[in-house]
C-alpha positions in Angstrom: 0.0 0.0 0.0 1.1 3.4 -1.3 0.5 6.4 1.0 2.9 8.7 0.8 5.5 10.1 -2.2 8.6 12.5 -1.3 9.7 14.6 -4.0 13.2 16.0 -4.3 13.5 19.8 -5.3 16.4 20.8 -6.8 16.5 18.9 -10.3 13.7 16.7 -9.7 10.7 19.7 -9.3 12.8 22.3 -11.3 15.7 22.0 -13.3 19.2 24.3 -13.3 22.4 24.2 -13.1 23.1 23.8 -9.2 26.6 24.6 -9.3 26.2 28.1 -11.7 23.3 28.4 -9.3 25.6 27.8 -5.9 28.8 29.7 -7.3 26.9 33.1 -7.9 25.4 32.8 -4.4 28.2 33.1 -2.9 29.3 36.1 -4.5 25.6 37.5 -3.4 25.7 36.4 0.3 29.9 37.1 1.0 29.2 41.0 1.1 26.5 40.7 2.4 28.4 40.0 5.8 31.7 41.7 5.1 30.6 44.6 8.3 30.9 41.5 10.2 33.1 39.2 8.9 36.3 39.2 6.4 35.2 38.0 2.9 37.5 34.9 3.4 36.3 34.0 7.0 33.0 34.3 6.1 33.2 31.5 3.1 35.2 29.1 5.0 32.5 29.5 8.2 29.6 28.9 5.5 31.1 26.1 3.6 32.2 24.3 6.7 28.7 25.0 8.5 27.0 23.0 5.9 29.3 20.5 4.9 28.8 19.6 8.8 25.0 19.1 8.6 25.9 15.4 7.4 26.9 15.1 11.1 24.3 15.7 12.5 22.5 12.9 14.7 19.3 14.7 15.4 19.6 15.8 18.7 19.1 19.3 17.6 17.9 21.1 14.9 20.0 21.3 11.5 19.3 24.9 12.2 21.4 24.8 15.6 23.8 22.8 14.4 24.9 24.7 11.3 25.0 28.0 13.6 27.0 26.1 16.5 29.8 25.2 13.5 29.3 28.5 11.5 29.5 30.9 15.0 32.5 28.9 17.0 35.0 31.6 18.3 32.2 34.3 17.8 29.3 33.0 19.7 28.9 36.8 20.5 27.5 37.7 17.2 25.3 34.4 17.0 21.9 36.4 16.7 23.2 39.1 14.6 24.5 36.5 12.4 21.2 34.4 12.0 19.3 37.6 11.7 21.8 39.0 8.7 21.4 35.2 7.2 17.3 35.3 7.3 17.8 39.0 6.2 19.3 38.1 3.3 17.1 35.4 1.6 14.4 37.2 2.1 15.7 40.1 -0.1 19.0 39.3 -1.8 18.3 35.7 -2.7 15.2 36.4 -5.3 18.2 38.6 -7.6 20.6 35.6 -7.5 20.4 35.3 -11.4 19.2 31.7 -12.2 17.9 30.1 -16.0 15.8 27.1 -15.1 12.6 25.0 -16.4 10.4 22.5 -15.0 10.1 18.6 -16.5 7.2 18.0 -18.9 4.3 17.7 -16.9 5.5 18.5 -13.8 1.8 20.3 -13.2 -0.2 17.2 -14.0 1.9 15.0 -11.9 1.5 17.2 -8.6 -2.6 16.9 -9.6 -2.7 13.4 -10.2 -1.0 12.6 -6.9 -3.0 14.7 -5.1 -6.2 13.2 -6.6 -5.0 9.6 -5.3 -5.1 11.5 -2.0 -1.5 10.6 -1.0 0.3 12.6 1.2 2.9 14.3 -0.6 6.0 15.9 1.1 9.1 18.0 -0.9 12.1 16.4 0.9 14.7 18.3 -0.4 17.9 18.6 1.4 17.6 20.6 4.8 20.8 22.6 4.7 18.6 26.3 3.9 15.7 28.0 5.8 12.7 27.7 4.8 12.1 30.8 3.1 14.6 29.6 0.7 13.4 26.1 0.1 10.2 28.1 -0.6 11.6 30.2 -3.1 13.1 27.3 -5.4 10.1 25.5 -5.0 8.3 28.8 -6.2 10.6 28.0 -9.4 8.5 25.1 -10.6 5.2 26.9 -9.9 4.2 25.3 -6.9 3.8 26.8 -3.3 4.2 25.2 0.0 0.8 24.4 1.2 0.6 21.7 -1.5 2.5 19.8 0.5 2.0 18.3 3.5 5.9 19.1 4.6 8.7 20.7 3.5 12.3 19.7 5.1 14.3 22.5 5.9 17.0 23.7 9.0 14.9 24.3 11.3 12.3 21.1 11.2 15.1 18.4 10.7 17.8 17.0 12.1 19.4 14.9 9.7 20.4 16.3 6.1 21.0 13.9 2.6 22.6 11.5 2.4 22.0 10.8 6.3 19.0 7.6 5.9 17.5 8.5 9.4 16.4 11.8 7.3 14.3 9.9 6.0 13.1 7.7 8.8 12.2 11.3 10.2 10.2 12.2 7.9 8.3 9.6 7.5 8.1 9.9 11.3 6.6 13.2 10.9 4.3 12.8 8.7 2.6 9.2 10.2 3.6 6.9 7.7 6.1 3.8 7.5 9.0 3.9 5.5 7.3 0.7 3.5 4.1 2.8 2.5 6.5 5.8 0.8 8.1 6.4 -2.6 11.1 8.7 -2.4 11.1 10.4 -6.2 14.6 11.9 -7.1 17.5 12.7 -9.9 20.4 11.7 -7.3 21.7 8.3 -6.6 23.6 8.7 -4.0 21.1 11.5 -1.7 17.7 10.6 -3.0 18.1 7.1 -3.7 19.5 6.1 -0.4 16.0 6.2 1.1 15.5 2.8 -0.1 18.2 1.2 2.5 15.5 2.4 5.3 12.6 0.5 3.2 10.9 3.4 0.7 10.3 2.3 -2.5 12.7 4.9 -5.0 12.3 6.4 -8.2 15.1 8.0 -9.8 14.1 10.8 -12.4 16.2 11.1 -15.6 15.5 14.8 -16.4 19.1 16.0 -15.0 20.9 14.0 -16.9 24.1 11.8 -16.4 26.0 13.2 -13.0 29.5 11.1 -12.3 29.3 10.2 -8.9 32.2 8.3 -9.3 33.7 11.6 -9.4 35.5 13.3 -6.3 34.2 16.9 -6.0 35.7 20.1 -3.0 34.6 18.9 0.4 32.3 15.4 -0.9 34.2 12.1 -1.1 31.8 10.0 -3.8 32.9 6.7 -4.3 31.1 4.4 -6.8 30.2 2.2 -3.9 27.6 5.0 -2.2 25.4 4.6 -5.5 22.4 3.4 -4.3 20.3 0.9 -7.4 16.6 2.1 -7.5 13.6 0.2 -7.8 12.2 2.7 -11.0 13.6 5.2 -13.1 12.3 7.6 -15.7 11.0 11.1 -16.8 9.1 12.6 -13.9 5.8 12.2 -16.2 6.0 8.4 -15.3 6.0 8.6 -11.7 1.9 8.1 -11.9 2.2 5.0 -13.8 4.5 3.4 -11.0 2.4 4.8 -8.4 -0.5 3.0 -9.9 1.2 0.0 -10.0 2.2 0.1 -6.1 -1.4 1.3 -5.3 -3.1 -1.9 -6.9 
């Protein structure tokens, strides 16, 4: 029995390139803080703030975590520093420039899910406040309250590739792991869910990533790849559904 589907975001709902997308934010955010921080100090506290949220166990919030790695040695300017971060997504992130599009019938999928009156959640990866996850999702068309949860810092405490991510969502939402379908482009992130016991559908609409390749600050070894139980163009996710429904 089929009850719930998680949806990825970030090419799986709308597709761009992240790593344009990721390179031109930081030139957006850096100077953002320079009155408090050097340019240089700032990066390194940002990069390493995230890169930590794999760490984290759930004992507290991705949100505290990130700011307990990002503010050590300058716990003094912890609130200042949160409030300049929310400050700045909800002005300066809308004129990051980004060139993006949506998979062919992204619209009709979201309907047709809803219609089978499963509950559907946008588990992309919790390392942004919400106001950002909101905005990318705004990308594709489609607004929060769709959805009956959107993972961000503040409401987990486990990021991708971490599988009790998903164990916690499905915690949060009421529904075993073996009633789900995680739907997303990336083998190693999205397709992990099925080592907890989701069913997984990887999307082909990004294209071909190497994971076998070795990128700054993320060791991916060939090994990490997780097989899925379907793949295909998001358009086909209600045919598989059907099938696990019957």
């Amino acid at each position: 029995m089929l009850t719930a589907v998680l949806l990825d975001l970030d090419n799986t709902l709308v597709l761009f390139d992240e790593t344009a997308f990721y390179l031109r934010y930081m030139e957006r955010i850096t100077p953002f803080f320079e009155d408090l921080l050097p340019t240089q100090t700032f990066q390194d506290r940002l990069l390493r703030g995230i890169r930590a949220l794999r760490k984290n166990d759930g004992r507290v919030s991705n949100q505290e975590f990130f700011m307990n790695v990002f503010c050590d040695g300058v716990g003094d300017q912890r609130q200042a520093i949160w409030e300049r971060f929310l400050r700045f997504y909800d002005t300066e992130y809308d004129l990051i420039p980004v060139t993006f599009q949506t998979p062919a019938g992204l619209e009709a999928v979201i309907d047709h899910l809803q219609q089978r009156q499963l509950k559907l959640v946008v588990a992309t990866n919790p390392i942004f406040p919400r106001v950002a996850q909101e905005k990318r999702l705004a990308w594709a068309g489609l607004s929060a309250d769709r959805f009956v949860l959107l993972t961000h810092l503040a409401n987990m405490g486990y990021a991708k590739p971490h599988p009790e991510y998903y164990r916690q969502i499905c915690a949060m939402i009421g529904v075993p792991p073996e009633q789900c379908l995680m739907v997303g482009n990336d083998a190693i992130n999205d397709m992990i869910a099925g080592s907890v016991g989701l069913k997984t559908f990887q999307t082909t609409e990004a294209g071909v990533i190497d994971y076998r390749a070795v990128t700054k600050g993320r060791d991916v070894r060939e090994g990490l790849v997780h097989a899925a139980d379907f793949s295909g163009s998001l358009a086909q996710v209600p045919a598989v559904v059907a099938r696990l429904m019957a």
